[in-house]
C-alpha positions, 0 to 999 in steps of 0.5 A: 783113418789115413789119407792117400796121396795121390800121384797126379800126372799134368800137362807137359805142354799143353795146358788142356791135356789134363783129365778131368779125373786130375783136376777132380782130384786137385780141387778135393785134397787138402793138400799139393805138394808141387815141384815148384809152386811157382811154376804149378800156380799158372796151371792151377789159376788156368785150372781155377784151383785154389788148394793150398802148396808147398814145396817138395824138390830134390833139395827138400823132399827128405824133410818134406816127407816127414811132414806129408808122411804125418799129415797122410796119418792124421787123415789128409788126403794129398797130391803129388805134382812135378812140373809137367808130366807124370811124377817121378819120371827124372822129377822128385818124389821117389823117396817121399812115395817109397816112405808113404808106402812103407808106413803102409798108407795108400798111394794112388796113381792119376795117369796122365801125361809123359813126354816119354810116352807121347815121344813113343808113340808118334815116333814110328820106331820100334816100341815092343821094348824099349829102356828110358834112361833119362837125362845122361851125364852132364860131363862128356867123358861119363855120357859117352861111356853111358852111351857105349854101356846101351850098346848092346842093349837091343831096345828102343833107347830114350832119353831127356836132353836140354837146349845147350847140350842137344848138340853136344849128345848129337856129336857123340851119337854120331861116334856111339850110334853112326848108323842108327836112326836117331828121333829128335821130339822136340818141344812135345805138345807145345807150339813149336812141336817137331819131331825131326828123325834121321841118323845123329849126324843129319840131326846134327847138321840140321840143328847147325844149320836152323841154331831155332831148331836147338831151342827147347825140350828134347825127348831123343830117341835111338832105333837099337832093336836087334835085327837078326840079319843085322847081328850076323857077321859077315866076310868083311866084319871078319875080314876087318877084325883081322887087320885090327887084330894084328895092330891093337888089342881084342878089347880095342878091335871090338870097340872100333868094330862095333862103332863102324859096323853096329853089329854086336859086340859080343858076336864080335868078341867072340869071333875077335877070340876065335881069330886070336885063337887061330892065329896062336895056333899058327905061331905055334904050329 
């Protein structure tokens, strides 16, 4: 008979917000295979747990699958952890699950903690639909362009962002997003737990002024819900579109119109053609 692994969820601050069905489960397979052993030891000596580890990251986990994959057949049973939080969310795991199910050997979530879901749930923005997109690009050039590609992608956006780039990301929110209300949680579960809401220029004037408020983990959240009132164009969108029209290209009208208005880029493009149209026809008129 197989064995199972077992995806286990464990805590992303708080060293109490594990279950009981977690620790359970840690203490009776033969095996966990941790993101990093060094880090998952405190919790597993906080925990009283002594099941033996290894190591399964971004740099081993091809390897590391096969040798999970033949213990699970010879009847292991086994965990997955990441360092905190659900596995597999912007953590390792993917290919080692997607092996584990293709051999046709059982894999059984432990639900538990996600910085994702707990930023969610006490931001107070909209949550009926929403796109997580991890950490963007470390490089500026690629992460405004991934910022400008969510424009219209009308959902709650989330995202994962380090120390020593929040202010960066801010920076280019305020140009991508200017009118949007932007949520920094901060340091989620953890001592100094914050959640400081606001457009990305106040957050980023904020964190300027306090260089303490910069420090730790960020999950950041962006209110892009479509409001219907908000997508319809008004006399003075067109108006704009016009005088932006007879200087740049569509292309480029739209993209200046969309980041100084946040209405849609495709009502926009739209209408910028319609306005392009029109104005061919009195040329040729």
């Amino acid at each position: 008979m197989t064995g199972v692994l077992y995806i286990v969820a464990t805590p992303i601050g708080n060293l109490d917000d594990i279950s009981l069905r977690a620790i359970a489960t840690l203490k009776s397979v033969e095996l966990i295979a941790a993101e990093d052993t060094r880090h998952s030891k405190r919790l597993l000596q906080h925990l009283g747990i002594d099941t033996h580890m290894i190591s399964c990251h971004e740099h081993n986990e091809a390897a590391r699958s096969e040798e999970i994959l033949a213990k699970l057949v010879a009847g292991s049973d086994i965990a997955l952890i990441s360092d905190a939080g659900t596995p597999l969310i912007s953590d390792p795991g993917y290919k080692l699950v997607a092996a584990v199910q293709q051999a046709g050997i059982r894999v059984s979530p432990i639900p538990g903690a996600s910085s994702v879901m707990a930023a969610l749930s006490s931001a107070g923005l909209p949550t009926d639909n929403f796109h997580f997109c991890g950490f963007l690009s470390s490089k500026s050039r690629q992460r405004g362009a991934q910022l400008e590609a969510l424009l219209d992608l009308h959902e709650t956006l989330v995202f994962f962002e380090s120390s020593h780039r929040i202010e960066a990301l801010l920076e280019q929110l305020t140009r991508v997003f200017p009118h949007h209300t932007c949520v920094l949680a901060k340091e989620l579960t953890k001592l100094h737990e914050k959640f400081l809401r606001g457009n990305a220029a106040q957050l980023l004037t904020r964190l300027r002024d306090d260089p303490a408020l910069t420090k730790g983990e960020f999950v950041v959240l962006i209110d892009n819900a479509a409001n219907p009132a908000d997508e319809l164009l008004n006399i003075d969108d067109v108006d704009m579109l016009k005088v932006l029209l007879d200087e740049v290209s569509v292309k480029i009208a739209v993209k200046i119109a969309t980041r100084l208005t946040g209405k849609k880029k495709n009502e926009l493009y739209q209408q910028a053609l319609q306005l392009r149209d029109a104005s061919e026809l009195d040329t040729t008129d």
